[in-house]
N, C-alpha and C positions, 0 to 999 in steps of 0.2 A: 456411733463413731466416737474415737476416743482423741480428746486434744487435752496436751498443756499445758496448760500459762505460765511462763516463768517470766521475773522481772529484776533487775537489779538498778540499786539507788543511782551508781554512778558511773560513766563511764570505765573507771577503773575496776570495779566489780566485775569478778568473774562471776558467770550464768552453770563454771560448767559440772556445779553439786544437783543444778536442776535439768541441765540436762543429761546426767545419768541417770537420774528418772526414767527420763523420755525413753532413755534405750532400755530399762528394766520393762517398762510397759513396748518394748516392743514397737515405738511411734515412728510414722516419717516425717520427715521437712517440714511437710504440708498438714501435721497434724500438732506441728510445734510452735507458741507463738510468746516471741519475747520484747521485752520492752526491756530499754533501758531509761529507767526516769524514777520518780520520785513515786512512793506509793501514795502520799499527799490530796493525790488529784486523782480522779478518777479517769480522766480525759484522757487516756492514754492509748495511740494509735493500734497497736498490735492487741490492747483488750478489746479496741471496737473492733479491730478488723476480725477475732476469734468469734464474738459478741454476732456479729453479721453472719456468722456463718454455723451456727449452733440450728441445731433441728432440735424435734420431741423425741427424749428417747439417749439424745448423747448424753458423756462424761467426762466432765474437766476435771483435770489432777493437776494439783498444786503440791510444793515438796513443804509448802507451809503457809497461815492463814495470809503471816506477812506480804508473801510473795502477789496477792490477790489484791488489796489493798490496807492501808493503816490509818483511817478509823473506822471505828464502830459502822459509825452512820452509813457509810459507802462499801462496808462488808454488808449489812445487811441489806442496803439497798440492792446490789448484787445478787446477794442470796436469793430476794424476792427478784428480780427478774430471771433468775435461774428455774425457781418452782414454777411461775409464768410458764415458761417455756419446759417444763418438765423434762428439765436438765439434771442430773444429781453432781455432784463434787464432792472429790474424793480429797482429802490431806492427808500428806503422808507423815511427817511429823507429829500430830494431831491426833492420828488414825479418827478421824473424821469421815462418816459416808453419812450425805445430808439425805438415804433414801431411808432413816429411820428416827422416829419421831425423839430418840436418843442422841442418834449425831448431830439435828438440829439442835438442841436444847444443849449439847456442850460445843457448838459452833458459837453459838450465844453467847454464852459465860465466858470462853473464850477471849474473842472480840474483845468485849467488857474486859477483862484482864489486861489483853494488850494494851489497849488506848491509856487503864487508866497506869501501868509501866509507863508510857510514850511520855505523860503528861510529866511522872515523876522525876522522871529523867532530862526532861525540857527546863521544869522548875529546880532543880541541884543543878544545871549549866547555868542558865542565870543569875543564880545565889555564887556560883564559881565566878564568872564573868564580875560581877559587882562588888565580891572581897576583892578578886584581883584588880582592877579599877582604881579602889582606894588606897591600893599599895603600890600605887602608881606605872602599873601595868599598862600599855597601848597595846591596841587590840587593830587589826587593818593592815596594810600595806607597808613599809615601811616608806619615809618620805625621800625622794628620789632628788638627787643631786641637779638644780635643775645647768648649770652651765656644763656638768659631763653630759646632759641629756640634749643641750642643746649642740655640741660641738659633736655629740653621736647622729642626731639628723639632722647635721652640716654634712657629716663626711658620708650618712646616707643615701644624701640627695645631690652628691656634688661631685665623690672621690672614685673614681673608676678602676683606681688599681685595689680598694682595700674590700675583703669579704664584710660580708656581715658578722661575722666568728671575729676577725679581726677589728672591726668597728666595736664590737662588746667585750670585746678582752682591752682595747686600748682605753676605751672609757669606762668601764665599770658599771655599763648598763645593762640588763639583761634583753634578751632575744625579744622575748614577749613584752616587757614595757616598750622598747625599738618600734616594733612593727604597731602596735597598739597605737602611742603616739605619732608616728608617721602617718599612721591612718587617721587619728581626732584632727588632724592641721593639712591632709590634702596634700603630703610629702608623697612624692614615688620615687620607687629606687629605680636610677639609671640603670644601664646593662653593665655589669660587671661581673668580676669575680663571686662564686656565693662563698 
């Protein structure tokens, strides 16, 4: 049987370059399995639940190494419970088929290439982050007005005629610090206007 795995970083990440895949190979629903989360970890629900349900003999397509995971170690960890289970994987970017002693061996190099980008690119953000630092750059949240913040869950927790649209435009707080703070202090909103 043929499954898979697509995954993207963020909520905001659209899936839907790998699942036109899915429909070039022809896959159903239940042959589809995606995660949204970080390729970081390997603990990712939809790779166990794919993982759980592999036999001898299937093949997982991936639209690239990334999509599987990002590092080295947890690709080929991967890889070797793939051959365990005499599974082959197929990348489509890659053009990768691990059922030749050739796709193994540029799966490898691969891997190796990605992480050691990943690392390069980690190292140049923090060399960014620490010139800008010294050029007195703040990095974070910006610091939040707190007497508009307190007069916004006054009129949160207290004002029945005004919405919550109207509570963050008269104070200049936004939605998500509002609800955020109401919730660190144990504030609920009365019934009102939204």
């Amino acid at each position: 049987m043929k499954f898979l795995y697509a995954r993207c970083s963020t909520k905001e990440q659209n899936e839907a370059r790998q699942l036109e895949y899915a429909h070039e190979l022809d896959l159903k629903d239940n042959q589809i399995f995606i995660d949204k989360a970080s390729g970081k970890n390997a603990n990712r629900p939809a790779l166990k639940d794919m993982l759980s349900r592999l036999r001898e003999g299937d093949e997982v397509y991936i639209t690239e190494l990334s999509r599987l995971g990002r590092s080295t170690k947890d690709l080929i960890d991967l890889m070797e419970t793939f051959e365990q289970m005499h599974v082959e994987v197929h990348s489509k970017k890659e053009a990768i088929d691990t059922t030749t002693p050739a796709g193994k061996l540029i799966f490898h190099m691969l891997s190796a290439i990605a992480e050691f980008q990943r690392q390069i690119i980690r190292e140049n953000a923090a060399e960014g982050r620490e010139a800008a630092m010294k050029q007195g750059v703040k990095f974070g949240r910006p610091n939040v007005d707190e007497d508009a913040l307190n007069m916004a869950l006054y009129l949160f927790e207290n004002d029945r005629t005004k919405s919550v649209k109207g509570i963050c435009e008269k104070t200049g707080i936004s939605r998500s610090t509002l609800y955020r703070e109401a919730e660190k202090r144990g504030i609920k909103r009365i019934n009102a206007a939204k």
